[in-house]
N, C-alpha and C positions, 0 to 999 in steps of 0.2 A: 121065261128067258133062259137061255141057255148059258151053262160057265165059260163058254169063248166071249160071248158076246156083254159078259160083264167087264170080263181080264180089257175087252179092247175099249169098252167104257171109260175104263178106271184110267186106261193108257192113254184113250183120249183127253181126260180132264186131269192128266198130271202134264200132258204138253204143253198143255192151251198155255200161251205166253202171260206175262202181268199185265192187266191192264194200264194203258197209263194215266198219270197225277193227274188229279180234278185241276182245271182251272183255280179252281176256287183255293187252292191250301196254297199255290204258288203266289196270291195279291194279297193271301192273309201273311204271309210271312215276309212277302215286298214291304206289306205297311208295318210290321213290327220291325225291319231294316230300317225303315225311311222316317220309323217314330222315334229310334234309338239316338239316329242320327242328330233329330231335331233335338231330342232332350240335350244331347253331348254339345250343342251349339249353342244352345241357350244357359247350359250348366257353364260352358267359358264366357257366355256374352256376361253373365251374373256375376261370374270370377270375375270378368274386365272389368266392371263397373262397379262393382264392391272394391278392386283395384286401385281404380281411379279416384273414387270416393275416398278412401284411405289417404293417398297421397295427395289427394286438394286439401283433407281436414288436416294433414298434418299441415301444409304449407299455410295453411289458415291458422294454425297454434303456432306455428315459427313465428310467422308473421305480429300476430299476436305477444308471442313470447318477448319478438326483438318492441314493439312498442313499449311492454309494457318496461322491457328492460328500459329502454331510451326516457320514460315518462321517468323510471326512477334517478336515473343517472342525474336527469332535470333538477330533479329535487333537491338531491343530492348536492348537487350545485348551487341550485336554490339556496339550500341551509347553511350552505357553507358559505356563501356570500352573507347572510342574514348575519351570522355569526362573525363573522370578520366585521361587518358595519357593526354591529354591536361592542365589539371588543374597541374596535376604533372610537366609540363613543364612549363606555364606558374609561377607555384611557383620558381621550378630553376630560371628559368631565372629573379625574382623579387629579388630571395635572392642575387643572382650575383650583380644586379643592388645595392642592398643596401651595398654589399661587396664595392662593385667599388664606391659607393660613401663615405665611411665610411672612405677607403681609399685615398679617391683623397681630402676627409675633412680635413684628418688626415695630409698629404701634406702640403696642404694652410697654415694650421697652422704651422707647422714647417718651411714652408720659409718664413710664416708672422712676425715668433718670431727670425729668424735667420737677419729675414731683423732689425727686431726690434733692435736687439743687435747690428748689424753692423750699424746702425744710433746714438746708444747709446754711442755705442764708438768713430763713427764719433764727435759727441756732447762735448763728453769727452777731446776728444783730442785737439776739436777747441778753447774750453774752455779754458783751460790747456795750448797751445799754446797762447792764449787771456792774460791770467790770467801773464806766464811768461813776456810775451811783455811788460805790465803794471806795471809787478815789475819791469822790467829792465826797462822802460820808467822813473819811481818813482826814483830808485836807482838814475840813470844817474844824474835826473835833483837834486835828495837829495844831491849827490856829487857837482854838478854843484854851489846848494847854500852855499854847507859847506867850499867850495874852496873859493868860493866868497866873505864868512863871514872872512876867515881865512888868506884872501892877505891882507896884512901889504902895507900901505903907505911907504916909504922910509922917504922921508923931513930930508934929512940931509944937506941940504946946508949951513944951519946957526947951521951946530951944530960946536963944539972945539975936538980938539984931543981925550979929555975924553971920552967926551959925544959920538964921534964917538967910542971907542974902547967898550962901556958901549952897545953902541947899535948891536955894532956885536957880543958882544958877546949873547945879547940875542937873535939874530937872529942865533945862531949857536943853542941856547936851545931849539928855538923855532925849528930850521930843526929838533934836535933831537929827541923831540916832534914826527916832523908829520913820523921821521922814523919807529920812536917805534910803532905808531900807525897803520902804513901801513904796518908793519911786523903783528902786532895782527887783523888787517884785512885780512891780507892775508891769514894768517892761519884758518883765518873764515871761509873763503872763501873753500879752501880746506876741510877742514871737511861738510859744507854743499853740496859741490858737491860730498864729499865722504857719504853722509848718502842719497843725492837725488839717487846716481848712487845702493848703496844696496837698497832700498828700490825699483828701480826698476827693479832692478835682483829677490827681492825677488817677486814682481806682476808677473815677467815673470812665476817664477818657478812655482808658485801656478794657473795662467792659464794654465801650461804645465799638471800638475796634475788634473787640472778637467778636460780638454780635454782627459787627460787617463784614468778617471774615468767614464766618457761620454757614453753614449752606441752608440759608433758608425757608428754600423750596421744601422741604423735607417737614419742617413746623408748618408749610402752606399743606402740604400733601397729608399732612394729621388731621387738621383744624377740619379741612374745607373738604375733605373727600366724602 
C-alpha cells in the first residue's frame, strides 16, 4: 500500500461521524431517574408518616396528660372535702366533749355544794346539840349550887318552945319562898320552850319555802341523768 492511500485512510477514519447512544445506556439512566424519583417519594411519604405519627402521639400524651391532670385535680378535691368532713367532725365531737365537760363540772359543784351544806348543817346541829348539853350541864349544876346555898341547917335541939314555933314559922316563909319561885321558874321555863319550839317551826317553814323557791329541776337533772 502506498503513502497516499494510508494519509486518505487515516482521513477517512478521522471523519467517520460518532456513532450514536446505544438504546441501552438511555433506559439505564431513565430507570436510575425514575428509581431516584421513587426513593424521593417515598423518603417524604416516611417523612409524612413519621409526621403524622409524631403529632397523633403527642395528641395521645396531651390528651393523656389533661386526664391524668383532671384525675388529679379529682382527688384533690376529693381530699379536701374528706378533710373538711373530718375537721367538721372532729369540731362536733370537741364541742360535745366540752358540752360533757361543762356539764359533768357543773355536777361536781353541785354535789360539792349540796355535800357542803349537809356538813354545814351536820356542824350546826352538833353544835347546837353541844351548846344545849352545856346549858343543861350549867343549869343542873347552877341548881345543884343554889339548892346547896339554900338548905338551912335545922339546930334546933337547944332551942324553947318559942324559938321553935319562931323558926317554923320561918321555914314555912321560907318553903313559900322557894314555891313562889318555882312556880315563876316554871313558867319560864314554859315560855322558853314555847318561843325555842316557834322559832323552830318558823326555820322549818322558811327552809320549806326556799326549797319551793329552789329550782329543782337542776337536783332532778343531777340525780336522774
Amino acid at each position: 500500500m502506498s503513502d497516499t492511500e494510508e494519509i486518505e485512510e487515516e482521513e477517512v477514519q478521522y471523519v467517520t461521524p460518532p456513532l450514536p447512544r446505544r438504546p441501552q445506556l438511555i433506559s439505564v439512566t431513565f430507570f436510575f431517574f425514575l428509581n431516584r424519583q421513587d426513593i424521593h417519594r417515598k423518603r417524604q411519604e416516611k417523612d409524612l408518616s413519621e409526621l403524622q405519627s409524631l403529632i397523633e402521639a403527642h395528641f395521645i400524651q396531651r390528651k393523656k396528660e389533661e386526664e391524668e391532670l383532671l384525675a388529679l385535680v379529682n382527688r384533690i378535691e376529693k381530699r379536701r372535702a374528706e378533710r373538711a368532713e373530718q375537721q367538721r367532725i372532729r369540731t362536733e365531737k370537741e364541742k360535745e366533749r366540752q358540752t360533757r365537760l361543762a356539764e359533768e363540772k357543773e355536777r361536781k359543784e353541785m354535789e360539792d355544794q349540796r355535800k357542803k351544806l349537809d356538813e354545814d348543817a351536820k356542824k350546826k346541829k352538833a353544835l347546837t346539840n353541844m351548846s344545849h348539853n352545856i346549858l343543861k350541864q350549867t343549869e343542873r349544876e347552877k341548881k345543884k349550887k343554889i339548892l346547896a346555898e339554900r338548905r338551912k341547917q335545922l339546930n334546933v335541939d337547944h332551942l324553947n318552945e318559942d324559938k321553935l314555933k319562931e323558926k317554923a314559922n320561918e321555914l314555912w316563909q321560907w318553903l313559900m319562898g322557894l314555891e313562889a319561885e318555882k312556880f315563876d321558874l316554871s313558867e319560864k321555863l314554859k315560855r322558853q320552850k314555847y318561843d325555842v319550839s316557834d322559832a323552830t317551826r318558823a326555820q322549818t317553814v322558811g327552809k320549806r319555802r326556799e326549797r319551793t323557791n329552789k329550782p329543782f329541776y337542776s337536783l332532778n337533772h343531777l340525780f336522774h341523768k
